[in-house]
C-alpha positions as CSV (number, residue, x, y, z in Angstrom):
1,X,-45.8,-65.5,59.7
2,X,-45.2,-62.1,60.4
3,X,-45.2,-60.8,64.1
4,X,-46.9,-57.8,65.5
5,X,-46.4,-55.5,68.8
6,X,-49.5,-53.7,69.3
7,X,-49.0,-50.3,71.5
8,X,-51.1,-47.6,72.7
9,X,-52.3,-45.7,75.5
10,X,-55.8,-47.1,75.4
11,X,-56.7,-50.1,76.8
12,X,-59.5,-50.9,74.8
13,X,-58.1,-49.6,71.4
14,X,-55.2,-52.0,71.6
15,X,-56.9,-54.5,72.5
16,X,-59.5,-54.0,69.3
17,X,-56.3,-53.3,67.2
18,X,-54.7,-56.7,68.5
19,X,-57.8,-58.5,67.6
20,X,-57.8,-57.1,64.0
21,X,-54.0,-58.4,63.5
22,X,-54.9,-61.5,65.0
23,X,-58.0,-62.0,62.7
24,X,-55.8,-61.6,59.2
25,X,-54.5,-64.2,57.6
26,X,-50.5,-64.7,58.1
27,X,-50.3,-62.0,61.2
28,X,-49.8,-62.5,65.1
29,X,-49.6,-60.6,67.9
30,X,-46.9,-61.4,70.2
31,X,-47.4,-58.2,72.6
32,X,-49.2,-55.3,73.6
33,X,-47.7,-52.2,75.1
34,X,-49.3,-49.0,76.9
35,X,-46.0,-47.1,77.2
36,X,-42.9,-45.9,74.9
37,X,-40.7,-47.0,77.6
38,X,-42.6,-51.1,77.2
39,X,-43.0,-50.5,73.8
40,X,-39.0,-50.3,73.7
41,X,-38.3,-53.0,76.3
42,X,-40.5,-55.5,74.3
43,X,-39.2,-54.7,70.4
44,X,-35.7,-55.5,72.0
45,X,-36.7,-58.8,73.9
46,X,-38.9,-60.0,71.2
47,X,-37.8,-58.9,67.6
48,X,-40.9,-58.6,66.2
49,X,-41.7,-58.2,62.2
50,X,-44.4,-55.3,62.6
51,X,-44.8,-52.5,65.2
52,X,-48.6,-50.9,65.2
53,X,-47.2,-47.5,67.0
54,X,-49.5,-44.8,68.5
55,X,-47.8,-41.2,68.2
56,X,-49.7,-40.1,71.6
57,X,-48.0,-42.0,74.6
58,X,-48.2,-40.8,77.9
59,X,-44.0,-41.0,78.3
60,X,-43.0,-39.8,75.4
61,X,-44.3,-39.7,71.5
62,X,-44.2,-42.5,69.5
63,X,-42.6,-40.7,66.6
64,X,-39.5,-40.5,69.1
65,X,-39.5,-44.4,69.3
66,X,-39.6,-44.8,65.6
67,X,-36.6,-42.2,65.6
68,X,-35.0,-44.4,68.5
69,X,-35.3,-47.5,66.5
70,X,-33.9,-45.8,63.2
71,X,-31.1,-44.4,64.8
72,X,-30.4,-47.7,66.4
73,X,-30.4,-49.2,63.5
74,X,-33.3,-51.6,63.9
75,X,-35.3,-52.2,60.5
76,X,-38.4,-53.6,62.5
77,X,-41.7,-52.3,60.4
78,X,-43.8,-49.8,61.7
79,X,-47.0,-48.3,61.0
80,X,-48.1,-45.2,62.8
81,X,-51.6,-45.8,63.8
82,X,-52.7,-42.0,65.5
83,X,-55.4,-39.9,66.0
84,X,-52.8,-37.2,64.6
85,X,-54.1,-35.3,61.3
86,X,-51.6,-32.8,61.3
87,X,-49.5,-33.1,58.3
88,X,-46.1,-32.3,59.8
89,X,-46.8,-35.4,62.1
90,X,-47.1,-37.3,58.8
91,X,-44.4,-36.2,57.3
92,X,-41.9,-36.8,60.6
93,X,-43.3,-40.2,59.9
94,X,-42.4,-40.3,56.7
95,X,-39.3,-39.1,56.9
96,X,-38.6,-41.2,60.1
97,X,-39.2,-44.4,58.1
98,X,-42.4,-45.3,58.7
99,X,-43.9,-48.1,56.5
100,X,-47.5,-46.7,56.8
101,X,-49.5,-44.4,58.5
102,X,-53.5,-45.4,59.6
103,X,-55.2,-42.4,61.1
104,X,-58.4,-43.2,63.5
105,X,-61.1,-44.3,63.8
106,X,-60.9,-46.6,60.7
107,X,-62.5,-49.9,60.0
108,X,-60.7,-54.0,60.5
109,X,-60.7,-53.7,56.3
110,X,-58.2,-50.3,56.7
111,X,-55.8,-52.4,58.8
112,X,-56.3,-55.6,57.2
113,X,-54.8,-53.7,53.7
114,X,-52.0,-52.1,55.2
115,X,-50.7,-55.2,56.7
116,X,-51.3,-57.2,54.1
117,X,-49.6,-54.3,51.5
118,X,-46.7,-55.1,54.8
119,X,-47.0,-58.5,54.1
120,X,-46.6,-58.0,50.0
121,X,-43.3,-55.6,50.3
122,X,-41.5,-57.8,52.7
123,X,-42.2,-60.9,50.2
124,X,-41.4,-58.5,47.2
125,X,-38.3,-57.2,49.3
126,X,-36.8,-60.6,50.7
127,X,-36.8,-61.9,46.5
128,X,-33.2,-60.7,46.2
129,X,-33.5,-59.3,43.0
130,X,-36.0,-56.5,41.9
131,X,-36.7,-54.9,38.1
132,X,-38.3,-51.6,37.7
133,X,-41.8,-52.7,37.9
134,X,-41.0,-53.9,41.2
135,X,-39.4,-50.5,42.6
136,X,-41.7,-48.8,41.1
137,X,-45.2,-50.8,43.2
138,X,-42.5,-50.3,46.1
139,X,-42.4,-47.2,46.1
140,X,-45.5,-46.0,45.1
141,X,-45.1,-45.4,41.7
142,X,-47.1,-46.9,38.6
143,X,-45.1,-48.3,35.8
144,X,-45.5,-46.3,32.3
145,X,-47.0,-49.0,30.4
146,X,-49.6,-49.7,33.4
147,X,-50.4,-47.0,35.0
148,X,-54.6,-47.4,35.0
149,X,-53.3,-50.8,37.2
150,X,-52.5,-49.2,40.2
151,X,-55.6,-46.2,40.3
152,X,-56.9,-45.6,43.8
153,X,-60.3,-45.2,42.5
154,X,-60.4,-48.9,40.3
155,X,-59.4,-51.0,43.5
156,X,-62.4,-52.0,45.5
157,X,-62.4,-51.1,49.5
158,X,-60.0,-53.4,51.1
159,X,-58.2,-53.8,47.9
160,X,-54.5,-52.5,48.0
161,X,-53.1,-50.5,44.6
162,X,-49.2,-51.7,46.0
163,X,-50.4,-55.3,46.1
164,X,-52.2,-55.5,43.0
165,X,-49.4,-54.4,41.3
166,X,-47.5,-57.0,43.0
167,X,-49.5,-59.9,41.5
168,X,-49.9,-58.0,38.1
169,X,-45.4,-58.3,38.5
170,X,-46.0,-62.3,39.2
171,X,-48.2,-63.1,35.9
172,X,-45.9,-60.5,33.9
173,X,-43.4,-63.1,32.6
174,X,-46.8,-64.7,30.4
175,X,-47.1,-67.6,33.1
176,X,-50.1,-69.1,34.0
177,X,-51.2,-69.2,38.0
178,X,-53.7,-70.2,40.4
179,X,-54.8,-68.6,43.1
180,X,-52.6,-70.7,45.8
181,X,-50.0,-70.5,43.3
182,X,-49.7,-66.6,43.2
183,X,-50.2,-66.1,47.0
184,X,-47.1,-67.9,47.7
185,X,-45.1,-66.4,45.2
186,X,-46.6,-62.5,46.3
187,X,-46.5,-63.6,50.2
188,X,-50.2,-63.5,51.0
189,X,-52.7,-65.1,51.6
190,X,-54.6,-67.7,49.5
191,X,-58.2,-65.7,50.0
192,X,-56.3,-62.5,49.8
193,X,-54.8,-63.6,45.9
194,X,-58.3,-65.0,44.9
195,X,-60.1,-61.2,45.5
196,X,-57.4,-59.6,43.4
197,X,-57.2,-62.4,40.6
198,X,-61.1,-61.8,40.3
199,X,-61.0,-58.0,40.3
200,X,-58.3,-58.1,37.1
201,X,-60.7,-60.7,35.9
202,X,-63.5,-58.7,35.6
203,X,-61.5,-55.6,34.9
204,X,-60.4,-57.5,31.6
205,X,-56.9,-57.0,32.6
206,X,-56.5,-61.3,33.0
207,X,-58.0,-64.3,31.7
208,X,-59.1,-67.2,33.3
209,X,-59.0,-71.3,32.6
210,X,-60.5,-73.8,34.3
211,X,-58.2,-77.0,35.0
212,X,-60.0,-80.2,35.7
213,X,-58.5,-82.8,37.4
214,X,-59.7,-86.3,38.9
215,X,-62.0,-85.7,41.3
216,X,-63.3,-82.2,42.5
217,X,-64.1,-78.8,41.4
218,X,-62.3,-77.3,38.3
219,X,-59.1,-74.8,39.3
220,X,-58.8,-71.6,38.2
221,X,-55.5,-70.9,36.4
222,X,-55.3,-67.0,35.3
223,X,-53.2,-65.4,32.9
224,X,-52.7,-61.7,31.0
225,X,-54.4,-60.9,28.5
């Protein structure tokens, strides 16, 4: 279950932000912090996976942590959550090695799919081996032979294009899975897997076929078309 330390200035806003990691599937929050200077302290005592980092502090910016942490060597996630529009802000983020940037306000669905696309690349990243597909939904990029997949405007609010591709990558080899079955092998949640089987059901991209068992409803086992 991945870890998150939640920091910014604002009382409130953290405490909103930590109750939106705490309400998806698979996340935690372990801290909050107000200050670079805590937010530092805390990432060294307590190793968490995920850091939801505010670029206005009132020490110092939080772009100079995520430099701090890269130069230290520390691979912890981050995702710049900021009020900040500029786009040389973004792209010191960027280039700084941030995993994500969320700009406010936004809405619990927003956060939900950047830490569960988070949740998908770690999974995707921790497989030890990796084709081109696989680089390619890792870094943003739509295979050739698939590029409609991975459209911004097909996917459904709260629906991410990085983890969809991800699950298309899973049923690739012809195999046939359910819903529980592809969530473990992507790295999210059971729920999560279900809504994106669905959508490339009724897309036309899979197929689907209904197991019966025993006793009990009939499971859903999807496949490509």
């Amino acid at each position: 279950m991945p870890t998150v330390l939640v920091v910014d200035d604002d009382f409130m806003v953290a405490d909103i932000h930590r109750r939106f990691v705490d309400a998806t599937e698979g996340f935690t929050t372990i801290a909050v912090a107000y200050t670079a200077a805590t937010a530092r302290e805390t990432i060294d005592a307590s190793h968490p996976d995920l850091v939801l980092l505010d670029v206005h502090l009132p020490d110092t910016s939080g772009l100079e942590v995520l430099r701090g942490l890269r130069a230290a060597g520390n691979p912890v996630g981050v995702i710049m959550i900021t009020a900040a529009r500029e786009v040389d802000t973004v792209a010191e983020a960027l280039s700084g090695g941030a995993a994500d940037y969320l700009i406010k306000p936004f809405e619990y669905p927003q956060l939900r799919e950047k830490l569960e696309a988070f949740a998908a690349r770690s999974a995707a990243l921790g497989s030890g081996t990796a084709d081109q597909n696989l680089v390619d939904s890792l870094f943003g990029a739509a295979p050739a032979q698939a590029a409609p997949r991975v459209s911004l405007e097909r996917f459904p609010k709260g629906l991410s294009p990085e983890t969809g591709a991800l699950i298309l990558d899973a049923l690739a080899s012809g195999s046939e899975m359910s819903a529980t079955e592809c969530a473990a092998g992507v790295g999210i949640s059971r729920v999560s897997a279900r809504r994106y089987l669905e959508h490339y059901l009724d897309t036309g991209v899979l197929d689907v076929r209904l197991q019966y068992g025993r006793a009990g409803r009939p499971e859903r086992r999807y496949r490509r078309r």
